[in-house]
C-alpha positions in Angstrom: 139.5 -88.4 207.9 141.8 -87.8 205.2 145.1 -85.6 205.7 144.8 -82.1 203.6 147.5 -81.1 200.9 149.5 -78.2 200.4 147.1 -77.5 197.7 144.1 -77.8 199.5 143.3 -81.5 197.9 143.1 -83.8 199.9 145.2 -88.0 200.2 142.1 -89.9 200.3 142.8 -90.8 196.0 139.7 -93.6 196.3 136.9 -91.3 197.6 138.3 -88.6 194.5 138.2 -91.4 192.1 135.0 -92.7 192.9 133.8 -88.7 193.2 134.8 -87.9 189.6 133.9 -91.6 188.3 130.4 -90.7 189.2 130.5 -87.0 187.9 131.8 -88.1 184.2 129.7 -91.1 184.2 126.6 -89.4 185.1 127.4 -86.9 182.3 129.2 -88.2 179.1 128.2 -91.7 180.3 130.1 -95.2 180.8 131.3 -96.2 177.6 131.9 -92.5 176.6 134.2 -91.6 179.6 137.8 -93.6 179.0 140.2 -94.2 182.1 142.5 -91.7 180.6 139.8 -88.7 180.7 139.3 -89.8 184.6 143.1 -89.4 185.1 143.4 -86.2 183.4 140.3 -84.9 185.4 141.9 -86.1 188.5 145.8 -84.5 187.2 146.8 -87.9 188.1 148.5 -90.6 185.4 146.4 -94.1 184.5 148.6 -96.2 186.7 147.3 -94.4 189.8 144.0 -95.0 188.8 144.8 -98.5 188.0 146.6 -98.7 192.0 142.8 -97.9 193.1 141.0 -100.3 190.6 142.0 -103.0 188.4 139.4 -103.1 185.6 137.1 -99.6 184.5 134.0 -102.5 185.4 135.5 -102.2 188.9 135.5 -98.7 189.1 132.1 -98.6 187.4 130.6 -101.2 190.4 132.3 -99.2 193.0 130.7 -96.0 191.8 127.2 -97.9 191.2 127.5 -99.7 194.6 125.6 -96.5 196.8 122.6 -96.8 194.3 122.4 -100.3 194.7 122.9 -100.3 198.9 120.2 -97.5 198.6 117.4 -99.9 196.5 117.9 -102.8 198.3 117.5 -100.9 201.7 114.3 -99.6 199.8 113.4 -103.3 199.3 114.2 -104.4 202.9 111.9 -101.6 204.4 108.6 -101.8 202.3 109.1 -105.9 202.6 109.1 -105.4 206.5 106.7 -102.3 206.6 104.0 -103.1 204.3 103.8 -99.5 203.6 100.5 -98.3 201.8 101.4 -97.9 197.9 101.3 -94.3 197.8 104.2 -94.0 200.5 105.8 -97.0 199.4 106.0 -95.1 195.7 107.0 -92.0 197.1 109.9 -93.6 199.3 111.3 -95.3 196.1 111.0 -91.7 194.3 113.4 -90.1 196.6 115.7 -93.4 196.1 115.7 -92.8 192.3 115.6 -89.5 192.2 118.8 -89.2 194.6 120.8 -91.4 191.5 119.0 -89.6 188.9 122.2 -89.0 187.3 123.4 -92.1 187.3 120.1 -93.7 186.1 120.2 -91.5 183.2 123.6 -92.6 182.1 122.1 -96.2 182.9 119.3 -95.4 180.9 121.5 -94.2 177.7 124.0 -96.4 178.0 122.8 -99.9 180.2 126.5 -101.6 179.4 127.1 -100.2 182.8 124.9 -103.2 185.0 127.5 -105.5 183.5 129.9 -104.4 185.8 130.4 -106.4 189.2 126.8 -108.1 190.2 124.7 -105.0 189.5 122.4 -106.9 186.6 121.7 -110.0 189.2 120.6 -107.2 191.6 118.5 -105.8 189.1 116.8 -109.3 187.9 116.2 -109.6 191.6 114.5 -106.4 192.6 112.0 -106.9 189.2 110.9 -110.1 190.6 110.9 -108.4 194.7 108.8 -105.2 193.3 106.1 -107.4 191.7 105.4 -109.2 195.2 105.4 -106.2 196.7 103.0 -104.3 194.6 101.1 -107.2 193.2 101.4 -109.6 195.6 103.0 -113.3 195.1 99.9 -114.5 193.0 99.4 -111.4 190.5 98.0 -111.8 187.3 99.7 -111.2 184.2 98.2 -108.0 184.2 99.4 -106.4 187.7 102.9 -107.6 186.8 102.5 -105.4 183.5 101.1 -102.5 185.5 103.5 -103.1 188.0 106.5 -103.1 185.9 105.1 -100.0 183.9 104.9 -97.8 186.9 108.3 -98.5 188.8 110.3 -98.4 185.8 108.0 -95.0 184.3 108.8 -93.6 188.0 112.5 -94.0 188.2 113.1 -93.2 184.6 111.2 -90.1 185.3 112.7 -88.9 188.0 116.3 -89.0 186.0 114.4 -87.3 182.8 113.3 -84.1 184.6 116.7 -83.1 186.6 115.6 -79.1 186.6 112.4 -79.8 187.9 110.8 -78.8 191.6 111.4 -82.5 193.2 108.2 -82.1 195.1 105.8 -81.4 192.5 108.0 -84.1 190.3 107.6 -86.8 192.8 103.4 -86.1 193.7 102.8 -85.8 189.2 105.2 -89.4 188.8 103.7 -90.9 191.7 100.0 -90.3 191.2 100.8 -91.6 187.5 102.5 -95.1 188.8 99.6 -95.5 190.8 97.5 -94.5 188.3 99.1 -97.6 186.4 99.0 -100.0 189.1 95.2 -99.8 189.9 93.1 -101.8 186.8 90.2 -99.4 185.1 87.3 -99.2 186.8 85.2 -100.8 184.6 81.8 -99.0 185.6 83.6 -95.6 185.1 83.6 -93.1 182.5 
């Protein structure tokens, strides 16, 4: 536990970096939020920040790493689980929707998976959520429909922060499954 200030602050100058990092990223963005607004944010001078972490690409991995921990958990559980697609879409909602902030800076400003290994990661879960929504073997088509409704579901869960998260998460997810299942071609 970190020891408290006179001033009610508290020592632990990582956890406050990565804290604000992620606040200022999430809203002005990466490339829009310098090292020098973090310090004056934080009252501190550069060179402290600089103690903490070398490069801003450093700072911007550190304060990425929790999403990334939190997907590839996602990934290790519906690989294990084989969880139906509806509850497999709904457990990657809550994922997403938990960074939504993040995703949307992402989103506006995708510089930021430079940083560390965070594109590698990302290569690597596009090829992991076509097997496990399409299977190993998928057509050209399910990888397409695939593709559509995980990336439609996390970008909307970062485009609609105001909204009721459980009537957000049952609209986006019956609309990525909605994408993920072919037309039926005796239908209307």
């Amino acid at each position: 536990m970190s020891a408290g200030r006179r001033d009610g602050r508290t020592t632990d100058m990582r956890a406050r970096i990565l804290s604000t990092a992620t606040e200022l990223f999430a809203s002005r963005g990466f490339s829009a939020t310098s090292l020098q607004d973090l310090a004056d944010r934080l009252e501190v001078t550069k060179a402290a920040l600089y103690y903490h972490f070398r490069r801003k690409s450093d700072l911007i991995a550190q304060v990425l790493a929790p999403m990334v921990d939190d997907i590839d958990a996602w990934f290790a559980k519906v690989e294990v689980e084989h969880p139906s697609p509806r509850e497999a879409l709904e457990s990657y909602f809550d994922v997403v929707h938990r960074h939504s902030g993040l995703l949307a800076a992402i989103s506006r400003d995708p510089s930021a998976l430079e940083a560390g290994d965070t594109i590698a990661h990302v290569a690597r879960w596009g090829e992991r959520v076509q097997t496990v929504f399409a299977g190993p073997d998928a057509s050209f088509e399910q990888r397409v429909r695939t593709a559509l409704a995980i990336i439609g579901l996390a970008r909307t869960a970062s485009l609609f922060p105001d909204a009721p998260v459980n009537e957000l998460r049952t609209i986006a997810v019956d609309a990525a499954l909605g994408a993920l299942q072919p037309d039926d071609p005796g239908g209307a």
